[in-house]
N, C-alpha and C positions, 0 to 999 in steps of 0.2 A: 622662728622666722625662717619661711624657704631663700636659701641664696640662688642666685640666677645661677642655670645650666647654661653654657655658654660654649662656641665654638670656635676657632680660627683655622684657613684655610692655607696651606704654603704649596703652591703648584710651580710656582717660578722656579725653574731649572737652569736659571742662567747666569746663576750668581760663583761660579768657582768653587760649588762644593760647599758654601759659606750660606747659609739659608737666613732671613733676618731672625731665627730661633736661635741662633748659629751652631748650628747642627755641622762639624766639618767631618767629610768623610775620606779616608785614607785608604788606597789600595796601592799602596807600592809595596810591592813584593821585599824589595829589602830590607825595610823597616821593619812590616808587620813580623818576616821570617829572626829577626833578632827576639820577639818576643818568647820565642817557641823553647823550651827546656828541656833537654834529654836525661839529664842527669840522672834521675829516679828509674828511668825506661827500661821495660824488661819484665821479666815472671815476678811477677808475686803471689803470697801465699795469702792462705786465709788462716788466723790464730785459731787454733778450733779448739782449745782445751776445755770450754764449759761447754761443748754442744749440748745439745738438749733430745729430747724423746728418742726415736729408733736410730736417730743419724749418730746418736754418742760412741756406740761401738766400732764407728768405723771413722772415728774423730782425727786418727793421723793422718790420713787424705780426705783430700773431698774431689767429685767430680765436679767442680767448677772450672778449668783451665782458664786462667786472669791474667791477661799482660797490660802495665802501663806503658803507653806506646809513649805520651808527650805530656808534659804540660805546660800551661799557657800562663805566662806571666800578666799581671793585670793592668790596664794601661797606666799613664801620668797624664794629669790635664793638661791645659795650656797654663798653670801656676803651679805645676810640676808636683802636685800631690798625686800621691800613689791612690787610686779607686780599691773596691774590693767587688768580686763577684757573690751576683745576688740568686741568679735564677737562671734556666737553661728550658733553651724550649726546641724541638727538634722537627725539620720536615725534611725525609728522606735523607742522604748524604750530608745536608749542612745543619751544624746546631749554631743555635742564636742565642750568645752568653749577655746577660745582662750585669751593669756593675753601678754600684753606685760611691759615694762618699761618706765617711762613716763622721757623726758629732751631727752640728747643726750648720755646716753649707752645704749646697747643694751644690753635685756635680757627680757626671755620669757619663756610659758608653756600654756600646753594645759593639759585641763582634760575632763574624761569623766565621765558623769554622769547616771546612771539608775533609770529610774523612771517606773518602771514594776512591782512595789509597789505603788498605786496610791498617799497614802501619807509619805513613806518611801523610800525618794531618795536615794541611795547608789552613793559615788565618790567612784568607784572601778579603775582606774587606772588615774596617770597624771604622764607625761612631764613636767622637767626642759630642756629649750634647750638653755646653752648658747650661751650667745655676739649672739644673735637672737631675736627679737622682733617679735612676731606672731600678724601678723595683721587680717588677716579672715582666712576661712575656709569651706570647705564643703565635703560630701559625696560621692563616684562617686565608687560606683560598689567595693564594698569591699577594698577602696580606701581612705584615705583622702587628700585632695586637700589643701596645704595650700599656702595663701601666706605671704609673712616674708621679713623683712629686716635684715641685718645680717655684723656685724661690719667687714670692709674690711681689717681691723689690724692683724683681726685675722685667716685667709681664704689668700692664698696667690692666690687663684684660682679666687679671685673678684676680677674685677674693678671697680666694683658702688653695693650695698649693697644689691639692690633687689635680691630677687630668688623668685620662688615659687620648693613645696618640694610635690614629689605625696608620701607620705606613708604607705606601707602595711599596716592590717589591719590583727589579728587576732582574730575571732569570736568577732566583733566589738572592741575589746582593741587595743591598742595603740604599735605599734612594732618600732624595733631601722632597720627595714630595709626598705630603700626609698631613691630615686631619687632627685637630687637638680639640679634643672635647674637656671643658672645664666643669669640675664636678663637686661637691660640700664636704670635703673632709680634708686632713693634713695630710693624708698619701693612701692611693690608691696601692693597696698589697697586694690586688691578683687580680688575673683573667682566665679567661679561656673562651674557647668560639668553638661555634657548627656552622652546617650548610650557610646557615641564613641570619644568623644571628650571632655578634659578642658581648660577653659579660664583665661586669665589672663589680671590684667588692671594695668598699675603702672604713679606715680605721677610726678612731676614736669616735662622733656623732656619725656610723657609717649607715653605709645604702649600701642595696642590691641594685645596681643597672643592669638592665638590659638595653643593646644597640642594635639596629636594622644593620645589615652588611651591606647592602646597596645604597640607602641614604647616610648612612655614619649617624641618624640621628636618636636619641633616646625615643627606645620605644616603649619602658616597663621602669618602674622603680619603686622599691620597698625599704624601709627603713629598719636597720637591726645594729645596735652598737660593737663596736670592737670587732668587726670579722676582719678577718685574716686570708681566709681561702674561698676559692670556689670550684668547683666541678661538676662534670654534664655524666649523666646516661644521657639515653636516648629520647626520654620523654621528663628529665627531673632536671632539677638544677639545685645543686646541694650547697650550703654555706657553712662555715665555720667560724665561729665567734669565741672570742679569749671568754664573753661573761653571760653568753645564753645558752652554747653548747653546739648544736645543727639543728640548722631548718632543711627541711626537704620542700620543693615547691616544684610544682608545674612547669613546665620549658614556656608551655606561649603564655599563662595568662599569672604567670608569678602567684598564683592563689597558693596561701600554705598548707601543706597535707599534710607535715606531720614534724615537729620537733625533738630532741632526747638531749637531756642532758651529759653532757659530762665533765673531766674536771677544771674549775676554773683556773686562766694563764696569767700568769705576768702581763702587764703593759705592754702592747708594742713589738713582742717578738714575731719572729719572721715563721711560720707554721703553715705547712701544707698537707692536703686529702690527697687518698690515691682510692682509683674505685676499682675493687677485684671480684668480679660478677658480680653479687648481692652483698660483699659485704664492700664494708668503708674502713680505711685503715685512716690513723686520724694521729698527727703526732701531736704531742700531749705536752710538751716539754719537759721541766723535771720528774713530769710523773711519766714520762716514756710515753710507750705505742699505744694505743685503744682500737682493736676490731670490733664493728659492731655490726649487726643486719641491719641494711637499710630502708627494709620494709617492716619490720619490727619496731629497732630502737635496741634491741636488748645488745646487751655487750659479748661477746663471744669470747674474748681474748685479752689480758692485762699482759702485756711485755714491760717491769719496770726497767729503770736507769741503776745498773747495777753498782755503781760507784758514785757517791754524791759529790756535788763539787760545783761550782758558780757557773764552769764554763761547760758542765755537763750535763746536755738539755738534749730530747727527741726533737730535731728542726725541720725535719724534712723527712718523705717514705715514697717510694717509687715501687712499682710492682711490674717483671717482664720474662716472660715464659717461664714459668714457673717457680722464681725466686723473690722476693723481698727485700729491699736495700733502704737502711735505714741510717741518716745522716744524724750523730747526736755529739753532735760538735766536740771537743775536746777530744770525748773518747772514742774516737774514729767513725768510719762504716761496720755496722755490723749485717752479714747476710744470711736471710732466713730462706727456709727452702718454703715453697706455700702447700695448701693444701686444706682438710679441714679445720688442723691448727697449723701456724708458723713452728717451723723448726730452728734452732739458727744452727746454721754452719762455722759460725766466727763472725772473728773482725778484721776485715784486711788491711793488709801489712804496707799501709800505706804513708804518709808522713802529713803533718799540720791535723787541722781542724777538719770535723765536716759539719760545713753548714747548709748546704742544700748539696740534695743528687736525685736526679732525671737519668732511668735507664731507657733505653729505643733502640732496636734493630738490637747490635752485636754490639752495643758499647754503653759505659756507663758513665757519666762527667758528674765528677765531686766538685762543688764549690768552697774553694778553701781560702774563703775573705781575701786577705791582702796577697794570701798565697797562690792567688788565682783559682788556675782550673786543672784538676786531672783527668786524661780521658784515658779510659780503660776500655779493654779493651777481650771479651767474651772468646776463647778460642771456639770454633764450632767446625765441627769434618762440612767438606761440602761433597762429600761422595759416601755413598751407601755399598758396603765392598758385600757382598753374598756369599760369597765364601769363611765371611767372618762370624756369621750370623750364629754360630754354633761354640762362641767364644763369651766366656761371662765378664764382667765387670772387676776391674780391679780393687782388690781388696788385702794389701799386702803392705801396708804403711807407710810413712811418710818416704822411707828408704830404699828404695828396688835394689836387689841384691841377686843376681843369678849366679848360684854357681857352676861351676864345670861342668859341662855336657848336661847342665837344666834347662829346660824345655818349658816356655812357658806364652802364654795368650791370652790376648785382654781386648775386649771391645768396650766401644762408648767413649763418656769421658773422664779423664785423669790427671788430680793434678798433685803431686811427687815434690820432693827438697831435692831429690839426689839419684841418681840409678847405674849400676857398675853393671856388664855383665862380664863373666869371665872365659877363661878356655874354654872351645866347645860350645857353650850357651847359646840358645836362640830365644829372642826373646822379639814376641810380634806384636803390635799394638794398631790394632783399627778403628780411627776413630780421630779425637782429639788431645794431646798430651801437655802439658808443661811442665818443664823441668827447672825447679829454681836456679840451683845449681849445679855440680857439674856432673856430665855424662860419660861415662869411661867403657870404651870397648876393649877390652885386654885380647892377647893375641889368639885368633880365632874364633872369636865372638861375632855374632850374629845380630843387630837391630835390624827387622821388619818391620818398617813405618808407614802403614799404608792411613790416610788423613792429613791429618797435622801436625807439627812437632813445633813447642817456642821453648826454647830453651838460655838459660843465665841472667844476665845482670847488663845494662851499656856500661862501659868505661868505670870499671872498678878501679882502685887504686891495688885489688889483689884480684884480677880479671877471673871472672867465670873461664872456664874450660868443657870446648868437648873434645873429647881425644880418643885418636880412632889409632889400634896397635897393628903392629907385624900380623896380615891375615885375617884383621878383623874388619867386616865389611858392613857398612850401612845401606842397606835398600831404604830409597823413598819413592815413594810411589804419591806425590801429594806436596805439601810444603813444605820448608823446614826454613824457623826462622832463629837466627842463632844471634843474640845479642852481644855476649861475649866473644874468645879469641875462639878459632878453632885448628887444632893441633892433628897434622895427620904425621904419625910415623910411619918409616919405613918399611914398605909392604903394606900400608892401607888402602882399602880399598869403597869407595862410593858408586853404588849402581845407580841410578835413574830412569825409573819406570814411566814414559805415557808422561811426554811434555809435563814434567815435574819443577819446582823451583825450589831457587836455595839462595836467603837473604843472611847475609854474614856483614854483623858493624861493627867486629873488632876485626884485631889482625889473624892473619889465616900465615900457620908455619907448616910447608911443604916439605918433608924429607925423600930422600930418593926412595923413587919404585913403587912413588903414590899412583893408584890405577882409578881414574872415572870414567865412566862409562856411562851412555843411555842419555837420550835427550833431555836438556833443562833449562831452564833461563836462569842464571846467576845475574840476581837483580843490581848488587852495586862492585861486580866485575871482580871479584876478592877469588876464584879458581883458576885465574890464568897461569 
């Protein structure tokens, strides 16, 4: 029996934020700002002890430079349950966190996030949307695309809980006016959209919809049980199902071109596609990652779940310039380097679950259920220096160690536990660095930091240190962002190259006959 596709409109903007959905939406800066969590903030590393293929012999570093800048606690309803984050969807500067209720009530929220501060994210507006569970989400032309489950108790307009919801957008914030499309399953698990069209994929008896962007109205619809996911090239639209495997189909006329198996899921888990030119990366759950060609079918890659265990499942895969991040809950993020096979680099050194991660631009946001959201954050040089150009790649381990009167230079990227240089040493780095822990210039020591530098820990309880000696001088040329304390002794010295800056959020200990020099903006006023 087909159940009625059905629609309702909420445009009335005059209700106090309170929509008759009751969609309330919050932009007060002091509230949203108690959400935000430092604690964790700072370098982290990536575990790399099992790396894999060419990248193993250089397993005590890796060039990925990784700072956690924040993370985002998840909201409370108006019945003061704690939500968990489901799904992140990103358009330029703001990402769009979806969260739902975990058991059998519904209830949900979405926030938006700004990161146009590269390490001061602002949550400048979020969504409570009761008896709604928000399950994903995406972007679509001044648009958000979500899809939701939504208690049928409370909606006399349902008769099975799915919907997905297009809603406006202004200047990327969060409005109470938008379109709910009522659809035949118990929760829609995914979307995605182009120019002209959004999709939708829903679970247990599911369908493929297809939606016009300018009428909101069902244009397309196919029938396949249990999908989970969905994603676009440019001319396909790919699904993914716990008990048929992927259908590949046509963008305008849904016709199927091509099917392939693989392995069958549990009930009901949360599983998403990422498309990396022709192939499809496909999380698999307990049996981990599966690459396959998507013009073939054939499988190219088996990544399994190295340690077995209930809560250790492949939930999610992300793919962005040239890396791999793959969320397999329990036992962290692991990050692969991409290529003709995945390499993995590790698993970063991060804290909770990961059950969904979206990387875009320069950052990457883990969803950590009740534990919110972490946003990490990609260090990358924004300058190309030429005169470095003739400098190789670091390969010297997790430890930098210069000694006296060593001489030494590194381009690209780097990322280090620890780095000393001693008497005499010069040691030049172009490019982008992080330093977990701490950084020690001894007396007459030389850093050349032309790039980047993020170096320590926020608010240890046995603080990170950089510590600059009698004679020992820091040229930056670039940024330098220092999470822990930093110690200049007597006789230290800091140049500043060419409007440089220097972010410091521990305390900063001055001793006499500290010399800086060279223009810079000291962003929260700690060199006075």
């Amino acid at each position: 029996m087909s159940l009625l596709i059905g629609c309702d409109n909420n445009d009335d903007n005059t209700n106090d934020n309170q929509s008759k959905n009751k969609i309330t939406i919050t932009t007060d800066q002091n509230s949203l700002n108690k959400r935000l969590d430092y604690t964790n903030a700072g370098v982290i590393s990536i575990e790399n002890n099992n790396a894999t293929g060419k990248l193993a012999s250089t397993s005590s570093s890796t060039t990925l430079p990784l700072v956690q800048i924040a993370e985002v606690n998840p909201p409370v309803d108006k019945n003061g349950r704690t939500l968990q984050a489901s799904h992140v969807a990103v358009n330029g500067n703001y990402a769009y966190v979806s969260y739902t209720m975990r058991g059998d009530d519904y209830s949900g929220a979405i926030d938006v996030i700004d990161v146009s501060d590269p390490y001061k994210p602002k949550l400048v507006n979020s969504a409570l949307i009761a008896n709604t569970d928000i399950t994903s989400l995406t972007y679509s032309n001044g648009n958000l695309i979500i899809g939701a489950a939504k208690d049928v108790d409370t909606d006399p307009l349902l008769i099975s809980p799915s919907i997905v919801i297009n809603m406006e957008l202004s200047s990327g914030l969060l409005t109470d006016k938008y379109k709910i499309n009522y659809l035949e399953s118990r929760v829609t698990t995914d979307v995605a959209a182009n120019a002209t069209s959004y999709f939708a994929v829903t679970g247990n008896n599911g369908n493929l919809y297809k939606f016009n962007s300018s009428t909101k109205a069902v244009a397309g619809k196919t029938a396949v049980e249990d999908l989970r996911s969905v994603a676009l090239t440019s001319d396909k639209v790919i699904t993914l199902s716990g008990t048929k495997g992927v259908n590949v189909y046509n963008q305008s006329t849904l016709s199927l071109q091509k099917n392939f198996s693989i392995s069958t899921d549990v009930s009901g888990a949360k599983r998403t596609m990422e498309i990396d030119g022709t192939k499809l990366l496909v999380s698999e759950g307990y049996n981990g990652l599966g690459v396959y060609d998507i013009n073939t079918g054939s499988k190219l890659q088996s990544i399994n779940i190295p340690t077995t265990g209930e809560d250790n499942v492949t939930n999610a895969v992300s793919v962005n310039e040239g890396y791999a991040f793959v969320a397999n809950g329990a036992l962290g993020l692991n990050v692969y380097q991409t290529g003709s096979q995945l390499n993995l680099l590790g698993t970063l050194d991060i804290s909770g679950s990961s059950n969904y991660v979206k990387s875009s631009g320069n950052y990457i946001y883990v969803a950590s259920g009740k534990g919110g959201l972490k946003i990490i954050k990609m260090e990358k040089p924004n300058n190309t220096f030429a005169s470095c150009s003739q400098y190789g790649t670091y390969n010297q381990g997790k430890d930098l160690i210069l000694n006296s009167n060593e001489i030494k230079s590194y381009a690209g990227s780097t990322a280090i536990n620890s780095a000393i240089v001693n008497s005499g040493g010069v040691l030049t780095h172009c490019g982008s660095i992080s330093i977990q822990n701490g950084l020690i210039l001894n007396s007459g020591g030389t850093f050349n930091m032309r790039g980047s530098l993020a170096q320590g820990k926020y608010q240890q309880s046995n603080p990170t240190e950089l510590i600059i000696n009698s004679n020992a001088i820091l040229q930056i040329e670039g940024s330098v962002v220092i999470w822990g304390d930093l110690r200049l002794n007597s006789g230290a010295k800091i140049n500043f190259i060419e409007n440089s800056s220097i972010t410091i959020y521990g305390k900063v200990t001055k001793n006499s006959g500290v010399t800086i020099t060279g223009s810079y903006t000291d962003t929260e006023n700690k060199l006075k």
